[in-house]
C-alpha positions as CSV (number, residue, x, y, z in Angstrom):
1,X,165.6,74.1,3.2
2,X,162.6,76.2,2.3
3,X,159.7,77.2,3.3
4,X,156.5,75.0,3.3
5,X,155.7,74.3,-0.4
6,X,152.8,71.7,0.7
7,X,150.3,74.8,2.5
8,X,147.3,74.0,4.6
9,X,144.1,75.7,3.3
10,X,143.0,79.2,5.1
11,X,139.7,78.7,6.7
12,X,138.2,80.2,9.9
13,X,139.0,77.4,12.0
14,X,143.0,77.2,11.2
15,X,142.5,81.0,11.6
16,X,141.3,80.5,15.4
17,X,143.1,77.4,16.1
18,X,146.8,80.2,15.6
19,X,145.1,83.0,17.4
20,X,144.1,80.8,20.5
21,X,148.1,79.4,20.5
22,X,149.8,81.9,20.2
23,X,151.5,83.3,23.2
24,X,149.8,87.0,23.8
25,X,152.3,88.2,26.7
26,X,155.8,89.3,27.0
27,X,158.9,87.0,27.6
28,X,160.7,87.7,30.3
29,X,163.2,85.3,31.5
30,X,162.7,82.6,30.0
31,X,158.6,82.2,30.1
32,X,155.6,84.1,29.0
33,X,154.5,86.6,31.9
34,X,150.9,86.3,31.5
35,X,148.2,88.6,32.6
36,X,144.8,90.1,31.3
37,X,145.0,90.7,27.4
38,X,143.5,94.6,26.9
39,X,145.9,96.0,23.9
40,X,144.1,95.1,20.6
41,X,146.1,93.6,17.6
42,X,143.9,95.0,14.6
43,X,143.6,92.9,11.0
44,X,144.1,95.6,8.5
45,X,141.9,93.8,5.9
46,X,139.1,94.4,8.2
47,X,140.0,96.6,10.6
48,X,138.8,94.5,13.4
49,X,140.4,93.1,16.8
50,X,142.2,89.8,15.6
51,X,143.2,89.1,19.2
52,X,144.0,91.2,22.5
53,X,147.7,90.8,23.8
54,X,148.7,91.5,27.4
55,X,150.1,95.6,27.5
56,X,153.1,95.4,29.6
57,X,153.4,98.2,32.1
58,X,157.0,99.4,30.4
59,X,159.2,100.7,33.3
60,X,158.6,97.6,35.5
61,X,158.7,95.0,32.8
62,X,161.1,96.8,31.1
63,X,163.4,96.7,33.9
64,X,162.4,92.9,35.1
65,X,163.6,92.0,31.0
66,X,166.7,93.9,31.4
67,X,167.5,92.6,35.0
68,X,167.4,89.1,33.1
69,X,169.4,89.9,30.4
70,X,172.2,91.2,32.4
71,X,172.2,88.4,34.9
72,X,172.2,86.0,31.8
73,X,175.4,88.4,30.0
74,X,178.1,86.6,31.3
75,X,177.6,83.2,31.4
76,X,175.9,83.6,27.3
77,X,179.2,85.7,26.8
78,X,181.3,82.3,28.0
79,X,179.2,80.1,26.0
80,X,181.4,78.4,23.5
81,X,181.0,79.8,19.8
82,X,179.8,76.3,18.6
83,X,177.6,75.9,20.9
84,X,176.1,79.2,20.2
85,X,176.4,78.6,16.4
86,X,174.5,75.4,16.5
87,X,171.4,76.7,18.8
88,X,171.4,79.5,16.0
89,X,171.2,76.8,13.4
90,X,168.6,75.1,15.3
91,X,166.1,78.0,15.4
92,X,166.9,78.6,11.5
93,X,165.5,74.4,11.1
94,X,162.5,75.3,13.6
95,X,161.2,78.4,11.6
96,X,161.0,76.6,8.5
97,X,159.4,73.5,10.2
98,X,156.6,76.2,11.7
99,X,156.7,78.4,8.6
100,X,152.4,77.9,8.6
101,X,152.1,79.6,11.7
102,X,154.6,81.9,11.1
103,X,153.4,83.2,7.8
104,X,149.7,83.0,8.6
105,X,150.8,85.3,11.9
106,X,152.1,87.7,9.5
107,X,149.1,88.1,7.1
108,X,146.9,88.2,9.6
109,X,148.7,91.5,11.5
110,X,150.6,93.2,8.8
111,X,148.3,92.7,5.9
112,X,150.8,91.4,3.1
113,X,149.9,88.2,1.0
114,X,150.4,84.9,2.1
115,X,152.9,84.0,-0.5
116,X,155.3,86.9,0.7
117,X,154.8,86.6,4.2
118,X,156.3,82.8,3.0
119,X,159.2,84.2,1.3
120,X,159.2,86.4,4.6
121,X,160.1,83.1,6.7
122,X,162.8,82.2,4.2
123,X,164.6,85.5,4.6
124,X,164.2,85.9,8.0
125,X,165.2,82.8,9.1
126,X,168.4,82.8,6.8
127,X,169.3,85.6,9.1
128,X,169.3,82.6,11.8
129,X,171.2,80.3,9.7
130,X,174.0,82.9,8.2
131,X,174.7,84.3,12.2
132,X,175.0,80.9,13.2
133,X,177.8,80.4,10.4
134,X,179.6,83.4,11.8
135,X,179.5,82.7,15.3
136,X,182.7,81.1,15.3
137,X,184.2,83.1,12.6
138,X,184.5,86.4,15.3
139,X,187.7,88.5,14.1
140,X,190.9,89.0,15.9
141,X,194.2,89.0,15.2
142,X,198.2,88.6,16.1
143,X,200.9,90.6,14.6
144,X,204.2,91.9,15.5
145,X,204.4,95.7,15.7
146,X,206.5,97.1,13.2
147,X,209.3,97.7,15.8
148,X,209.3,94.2,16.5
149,X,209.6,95.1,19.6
150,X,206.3,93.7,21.0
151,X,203.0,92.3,19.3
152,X,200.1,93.2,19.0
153,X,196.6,91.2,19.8
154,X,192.9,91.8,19.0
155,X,190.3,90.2,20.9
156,X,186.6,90.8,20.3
157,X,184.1,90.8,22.6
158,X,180.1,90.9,22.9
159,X,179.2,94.8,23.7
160,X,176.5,93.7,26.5
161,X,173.3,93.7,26.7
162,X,171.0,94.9,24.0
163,X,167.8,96.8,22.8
164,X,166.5,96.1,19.9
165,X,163.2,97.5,18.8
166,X,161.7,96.6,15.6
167,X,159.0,98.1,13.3
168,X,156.0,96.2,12.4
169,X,156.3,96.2,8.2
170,X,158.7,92.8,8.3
171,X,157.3,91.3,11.9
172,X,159.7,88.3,11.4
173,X,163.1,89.1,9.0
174,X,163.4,92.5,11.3
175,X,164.0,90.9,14.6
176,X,166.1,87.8,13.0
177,X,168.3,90.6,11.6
178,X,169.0,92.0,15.0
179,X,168.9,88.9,17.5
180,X,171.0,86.5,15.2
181,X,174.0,88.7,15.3
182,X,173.6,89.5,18.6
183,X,173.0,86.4,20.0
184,X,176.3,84.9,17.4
185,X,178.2,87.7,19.4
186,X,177.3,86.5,22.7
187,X,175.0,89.7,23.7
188,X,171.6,89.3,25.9
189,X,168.8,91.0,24.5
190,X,165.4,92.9,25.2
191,X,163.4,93.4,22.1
192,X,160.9,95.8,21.8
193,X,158.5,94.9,18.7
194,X,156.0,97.1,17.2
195,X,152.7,97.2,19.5
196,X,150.9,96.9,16.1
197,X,152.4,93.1,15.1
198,X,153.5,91.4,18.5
199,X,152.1,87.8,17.5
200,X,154.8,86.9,15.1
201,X,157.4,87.9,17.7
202,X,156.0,86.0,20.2
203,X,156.0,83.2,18.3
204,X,159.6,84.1,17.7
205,X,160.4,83.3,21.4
206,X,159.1,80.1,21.5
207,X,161.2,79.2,18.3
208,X,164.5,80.3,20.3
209,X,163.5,78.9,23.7
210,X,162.9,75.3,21.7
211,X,165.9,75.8,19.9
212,X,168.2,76.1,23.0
213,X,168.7,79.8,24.3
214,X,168.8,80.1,27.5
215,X,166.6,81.7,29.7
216,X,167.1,85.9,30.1
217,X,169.6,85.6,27.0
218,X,166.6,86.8,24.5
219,X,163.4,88.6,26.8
220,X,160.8,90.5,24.6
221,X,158.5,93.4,26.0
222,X,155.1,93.9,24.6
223,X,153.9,97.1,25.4
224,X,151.9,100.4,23.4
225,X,154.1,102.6,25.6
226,X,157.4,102.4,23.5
227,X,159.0,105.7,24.6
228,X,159.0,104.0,28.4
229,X,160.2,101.1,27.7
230,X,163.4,103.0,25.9
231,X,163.4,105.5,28.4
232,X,163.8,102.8,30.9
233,X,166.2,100.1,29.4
234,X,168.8,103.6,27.8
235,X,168.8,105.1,31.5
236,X,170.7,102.0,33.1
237,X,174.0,102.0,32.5
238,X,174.1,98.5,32.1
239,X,172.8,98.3,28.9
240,X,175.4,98.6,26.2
241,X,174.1,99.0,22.9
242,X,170.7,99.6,21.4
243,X,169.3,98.3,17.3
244,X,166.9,100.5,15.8
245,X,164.8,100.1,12.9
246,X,162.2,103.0,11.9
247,X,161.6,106.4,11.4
248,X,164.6,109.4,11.3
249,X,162.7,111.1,13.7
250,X,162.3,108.6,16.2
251,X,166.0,107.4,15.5
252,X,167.3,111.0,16.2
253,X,165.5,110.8,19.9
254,X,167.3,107.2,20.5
255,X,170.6,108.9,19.7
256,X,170.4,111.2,22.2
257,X,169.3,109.0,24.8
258,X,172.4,106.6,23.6
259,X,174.6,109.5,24.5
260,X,173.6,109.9,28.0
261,X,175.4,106.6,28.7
262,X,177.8,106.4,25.2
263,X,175.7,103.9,24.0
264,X,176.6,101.7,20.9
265,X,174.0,102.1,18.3
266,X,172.9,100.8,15.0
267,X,170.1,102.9,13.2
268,X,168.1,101.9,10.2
269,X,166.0,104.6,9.3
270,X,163.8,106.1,6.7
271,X,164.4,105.9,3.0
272,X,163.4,107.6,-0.5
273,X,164.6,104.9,-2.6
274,X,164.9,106.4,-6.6
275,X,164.6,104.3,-9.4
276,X,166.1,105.4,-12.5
277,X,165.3,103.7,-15.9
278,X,168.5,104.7,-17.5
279,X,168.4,105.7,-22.0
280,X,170.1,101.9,-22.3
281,X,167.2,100.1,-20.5
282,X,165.9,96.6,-21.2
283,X,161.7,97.6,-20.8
284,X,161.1,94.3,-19.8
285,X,164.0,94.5,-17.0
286,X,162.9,97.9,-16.0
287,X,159.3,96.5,-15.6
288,X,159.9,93.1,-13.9
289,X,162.4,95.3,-11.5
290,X,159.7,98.2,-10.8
291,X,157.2,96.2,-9.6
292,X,158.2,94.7,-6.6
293,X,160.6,97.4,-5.7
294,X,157.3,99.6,-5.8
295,X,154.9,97.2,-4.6
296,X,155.9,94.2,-2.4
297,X,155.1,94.6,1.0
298,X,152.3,96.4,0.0
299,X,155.0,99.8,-0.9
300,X,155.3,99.6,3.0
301,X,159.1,99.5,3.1
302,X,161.9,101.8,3.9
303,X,163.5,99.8,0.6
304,X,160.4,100.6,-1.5
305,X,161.2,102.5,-4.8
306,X,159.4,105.8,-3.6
307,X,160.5,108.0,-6.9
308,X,161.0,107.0,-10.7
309,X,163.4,108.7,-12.9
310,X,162.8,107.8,-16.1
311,X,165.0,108.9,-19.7
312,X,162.5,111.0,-22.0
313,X,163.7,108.4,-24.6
314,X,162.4,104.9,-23.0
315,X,159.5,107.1,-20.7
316,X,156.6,106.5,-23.3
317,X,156.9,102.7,-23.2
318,X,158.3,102.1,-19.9
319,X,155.0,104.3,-18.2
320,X,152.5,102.4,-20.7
321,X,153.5,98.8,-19.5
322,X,154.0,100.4,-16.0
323,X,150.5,101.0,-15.7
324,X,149.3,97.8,-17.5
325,X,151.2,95.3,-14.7
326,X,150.3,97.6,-11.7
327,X,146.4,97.5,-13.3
328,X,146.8,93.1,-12.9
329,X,147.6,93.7,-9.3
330,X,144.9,92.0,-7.6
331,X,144.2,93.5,-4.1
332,X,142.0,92.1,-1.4
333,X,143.1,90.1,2.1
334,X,146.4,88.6,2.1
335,X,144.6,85.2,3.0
336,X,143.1,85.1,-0.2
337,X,144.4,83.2,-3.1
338,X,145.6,84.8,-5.9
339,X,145.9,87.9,-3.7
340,X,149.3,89.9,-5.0
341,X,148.7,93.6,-3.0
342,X,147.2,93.3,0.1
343,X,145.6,96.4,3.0
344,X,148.0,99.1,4.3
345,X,148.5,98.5,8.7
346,X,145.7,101.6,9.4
347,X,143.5,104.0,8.6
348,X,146.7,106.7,9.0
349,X,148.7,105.0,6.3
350,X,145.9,104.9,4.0
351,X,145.4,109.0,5.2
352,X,148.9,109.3,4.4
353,X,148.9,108.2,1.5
354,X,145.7,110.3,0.1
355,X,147.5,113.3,1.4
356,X,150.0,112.4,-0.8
357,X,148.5,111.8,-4.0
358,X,146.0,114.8,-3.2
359,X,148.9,116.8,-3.2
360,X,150.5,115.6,-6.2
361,X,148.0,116.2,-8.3
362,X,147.1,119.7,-7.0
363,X,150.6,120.9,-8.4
364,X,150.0,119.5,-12.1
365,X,150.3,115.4,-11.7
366,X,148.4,112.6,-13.7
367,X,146.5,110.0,-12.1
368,X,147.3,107.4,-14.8
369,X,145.7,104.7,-12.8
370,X,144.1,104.3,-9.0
371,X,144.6,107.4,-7.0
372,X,141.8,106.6,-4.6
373,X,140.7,104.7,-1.2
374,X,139.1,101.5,-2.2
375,X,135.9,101.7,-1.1
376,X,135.7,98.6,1.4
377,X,136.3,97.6,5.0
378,X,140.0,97.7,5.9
379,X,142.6,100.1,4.8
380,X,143.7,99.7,1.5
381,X,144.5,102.4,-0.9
382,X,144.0,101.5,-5.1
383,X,147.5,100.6,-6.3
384,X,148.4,104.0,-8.4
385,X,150.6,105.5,-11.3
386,X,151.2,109.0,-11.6
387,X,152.5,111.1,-14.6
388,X,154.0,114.7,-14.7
389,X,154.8,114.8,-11.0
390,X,156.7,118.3,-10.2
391,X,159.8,118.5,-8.0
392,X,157.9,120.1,-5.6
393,X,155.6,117.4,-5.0
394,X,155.1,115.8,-1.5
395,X,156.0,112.6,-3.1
396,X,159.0,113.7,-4.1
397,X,160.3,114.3,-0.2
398,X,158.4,112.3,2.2
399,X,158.7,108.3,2.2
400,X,155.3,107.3,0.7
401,X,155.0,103.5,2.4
402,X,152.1,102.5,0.0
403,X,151.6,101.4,-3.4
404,X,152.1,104.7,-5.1
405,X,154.7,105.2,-8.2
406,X,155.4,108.7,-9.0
407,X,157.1,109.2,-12.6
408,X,159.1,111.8,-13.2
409,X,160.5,112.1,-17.2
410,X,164.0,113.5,-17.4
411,X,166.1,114.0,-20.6
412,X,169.7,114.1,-18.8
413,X,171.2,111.4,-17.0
414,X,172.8,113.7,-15.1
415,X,170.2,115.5,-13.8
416,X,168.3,112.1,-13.4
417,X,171.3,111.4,-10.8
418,X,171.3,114.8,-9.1
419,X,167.7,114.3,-8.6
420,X,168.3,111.1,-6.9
421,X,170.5,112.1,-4.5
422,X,168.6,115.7,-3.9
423,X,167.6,114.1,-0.4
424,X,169.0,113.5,3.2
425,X,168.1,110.2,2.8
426,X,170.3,107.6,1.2
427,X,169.3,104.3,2.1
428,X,168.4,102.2,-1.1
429,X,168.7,103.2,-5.0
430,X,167.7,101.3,-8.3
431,X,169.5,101.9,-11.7
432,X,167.9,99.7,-15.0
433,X,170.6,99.9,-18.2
434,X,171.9,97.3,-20.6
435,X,174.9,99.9,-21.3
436,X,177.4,98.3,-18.2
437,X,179.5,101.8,-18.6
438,X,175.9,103.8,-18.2
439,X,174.9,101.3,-15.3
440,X,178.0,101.4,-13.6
441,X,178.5,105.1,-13.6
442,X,174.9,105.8,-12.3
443,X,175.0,103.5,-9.6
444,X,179.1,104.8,-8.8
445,X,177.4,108.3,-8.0
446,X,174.5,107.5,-6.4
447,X,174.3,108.8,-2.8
448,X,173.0,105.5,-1.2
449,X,174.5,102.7,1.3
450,X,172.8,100.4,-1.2
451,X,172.0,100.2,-5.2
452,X,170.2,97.3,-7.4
453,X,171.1,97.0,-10.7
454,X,168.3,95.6,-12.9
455,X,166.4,93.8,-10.4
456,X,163.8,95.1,-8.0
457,X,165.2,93.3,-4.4
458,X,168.5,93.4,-2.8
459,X,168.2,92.3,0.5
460,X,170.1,89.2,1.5
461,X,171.7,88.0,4.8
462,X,174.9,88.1,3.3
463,X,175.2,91.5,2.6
464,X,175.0,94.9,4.3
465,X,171.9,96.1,5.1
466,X,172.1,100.2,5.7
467,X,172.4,103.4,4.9
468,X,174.0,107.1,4.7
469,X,173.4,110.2,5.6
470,X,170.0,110.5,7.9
471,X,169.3,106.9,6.4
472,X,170.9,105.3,9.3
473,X,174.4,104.3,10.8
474,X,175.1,100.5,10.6
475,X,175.1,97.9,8.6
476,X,172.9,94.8,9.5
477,X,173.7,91.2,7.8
478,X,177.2,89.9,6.1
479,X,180.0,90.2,8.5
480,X,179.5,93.5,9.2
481,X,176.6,92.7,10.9
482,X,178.2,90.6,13.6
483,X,180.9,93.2,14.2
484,X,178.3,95.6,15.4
485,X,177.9,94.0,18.3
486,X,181.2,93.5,19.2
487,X,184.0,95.6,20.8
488,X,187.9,95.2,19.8
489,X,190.3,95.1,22.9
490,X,193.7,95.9,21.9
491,X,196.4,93.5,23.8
492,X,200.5,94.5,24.1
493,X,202.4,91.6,24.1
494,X,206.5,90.8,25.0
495,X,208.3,89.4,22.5
């Protein structure tokens, strides 16, 4: 099943008729909350109020969503696999058969084109649909010791109750990634998603409240008071583990709060994704891999290809049809047809992003195309190629999340790989070469929890999402993805 291939046509009425049904409150317990809408949910390709959404007071909804999670623990916990596997599978069926309002939600708060925040629904609900799958594939095992004298048995069970928060680039796929698992495992949840996209979460709980889960197994807060709502859920003991995804910094405070109560924790965190076009490079590969590693999503992910290493001997070519595909981008609302790079989420991330560039080119770099503010209401930022960037360079450090591509010309593969892993992040890479020794040794010594070989997207549920060093601890999707919410009891048995 995909998503819908028949689309209805974008006007202002099928624009209201969403806003005025979707849900604009938190879920707690198994219903919307109500209340008076005051926190504004901006359009970033006009930077005007789409809608207002009800802003949760944190501590006492926080602590009404986690009183219904752990009052819903046990008897989810007891819920046979099947059962859990086929209201998983359910949802999956559900967001395809509401993929308009869920992609049109997504546009209309995050900014990204309408034919992405399609492929969007696709990959996030597959999240629904691979989970449901592996709910009644949890592991365990019986063996005899090696003294024979007894045997051994390995139960797993759900960890308990969960936070998950989410960030707002992927207001779908991210919560998918984190509740399918979690609800496969048999774990309640809270989830916390980003004050600045709430309406596709919401819409999110009606799909899993029509698909079967029952109430206080999946509560979501909406509140522009984040720190309080973590602060409240990681000081009671009686949550077990909390999902992360966003910045290091903020991922380094979680962790501490997790110790207080030895909390299990999976962190997806910030990324400087290089991309090295390696001396045996297909220019055509390279190119049709670049661009959306560099520009889908707007450049807004922690996956986007932040840094381009390029071989002096394919640099000329490969930085010449660089700039000719990024110059075809066609930017403007992501409810426009033939829209392919849509507005950044705010005016900061277009301020960012100057900063950025601005710096670049004061230490020596080529603005080989873009390199400005587009001069229009919204935030967007001219998609941009730069040339001669120094090592010193901003760029170079600091994810970017916008639709900037730094080049930087190397004549040593080597040093092309040192380069690449001179960072403390290590969450995504990219290697292009038609030489499979070349390509396989580049992406052997790359410092990353994930490399793409000559394609520009790697994400699928079926495989681990996550990263090393200060990139994250985790993995989210494949199998791994269900064991992170799961603890292993160990069981002595006579023989």
């Amino acid at each position: 099943m995909s998503a819908a291939t028949t689309r209805p046509t974008i006007t202002p009425a099928r624009i209201s008729d969403l806003l005025e049904r979707v849900p604009r409150s938190s879920f707690v317990g198994g219903s919307f909350l109500g209340g008076t809408p005051s926190l504004a949910v901006l359009d970033p390709a006009t930077g005007t109020a789409l809608t207002e959404v009800v802003d949760a007071d944190a501590a006492t909804v926080g602590r009404q969503a986690l009183d219904a999670a752990v009052a819903a623990q046990d008897d989810w916990a007891a819920t046979l696999p099947r059962e859990r596997s086929e209201i998983l599978r359910r949802a999956y069926e559900l967001c395809h058969e509401r993929a308009d309002d869920l992609a049109l939600a997504m546009t209309l708060e995050m900014g990204k084109p309408l034919a992405e925040s399609y492929g969007e629904v696709s990959y996030g609900a597959e999240f629904l649909r691979w989970f449901s799958e592996q709910a009644v594939r949890a592991p365990g095992e019986f063996r005899h010791a090696p003294s024979a004298e007894h045997a051994i048995l390995t139960v797993a069970r759900p960890v308990g109750p969960v936070l998950a928060i989410t960030p707002w680039n992927f207001p779908l796929s991210m919560g998918t990634r984190k509740l399918a698992p979690a609800l496969a495992a048999g774990c309640t949840v809270v989830l916390k998603p980003a004050q600045k996209t709430p309406l596709t979460s919401l819409l999110l709980m009606e799909i899993l409240r029509d698909a079967g889960v029952p109430a206080g197994v999946v509560n979501c807060v909406v509140t522009s008071d984040s720190k309080g709502l973590s602060s409240t859920a990681m000081s009671d003991p009686r949550l077990r583990k909390v999902s992360f995804t966003g910045s290091t910094g903020v991922g380094r405070t979680l962790l501490s709060q997790a110790s207080e109560h030895v909390l299990k924790a999976s962190m997806e965190l910030g990324g400087n994704a290089p991309f090295l076009v390696l001396p045996s490079a297909d220019i055509d590969t390279a190119i049709t891999a670049a661009m959306p590693a560099k520009f889908r999503n707007n450049g807004e992910a922690c996956t986007a290809a932040n840094r381009f290493y390029v071989h002096s001997s394919v640099a000329e070519e490969f930085t010449q049809r660089l700039v000719a595909e990024t110059e075809k981008l066609v930017v403007g609302p992501g409810i426009e047809d033939g829209t392919t790079l849509g507005p950044l989420i705010d005016d900061a991330a277009v301020q960012k992003v100057e900063e950025l560039v601005t710096d670049a080119v004061s230490r020596g770099a080529r603005v080989l195309t873009g390199g400005k503010r587009l001069d229009r209401e919204g935030f967007y930022y001219a998609p941009t190629v730069l040339a001669d960037v120094p090592s010193d360079a901003r760029v170079n450090h600091e994810e970017i999340f916008g639709p900037v591509a730094p080049i930087i010309v190397m004549d040593d593969v080597d040093a092309m790989i040192a380069a690449a892993n001179d960072t403390e992040f290590g969450l995504m890479s990219y290697a292009v070469g038609a030489d499979i020794a070349e390509v396989t040794d580049a992406a052997g010594r790359i410092e990353s929890g994930m490399v793409a070989v000559n394609v520009g997207v790697a994400s699928d549920a079926a495989a681990p999402f996550g990263g090393i060093k200060e990139s994250g601890l985790g993995r989210e999707g494949s199998h791994e993805g269900l064991e992170e919410y799961l603890e292993m009891t160990y069981v002595r048995l006579p023989v």
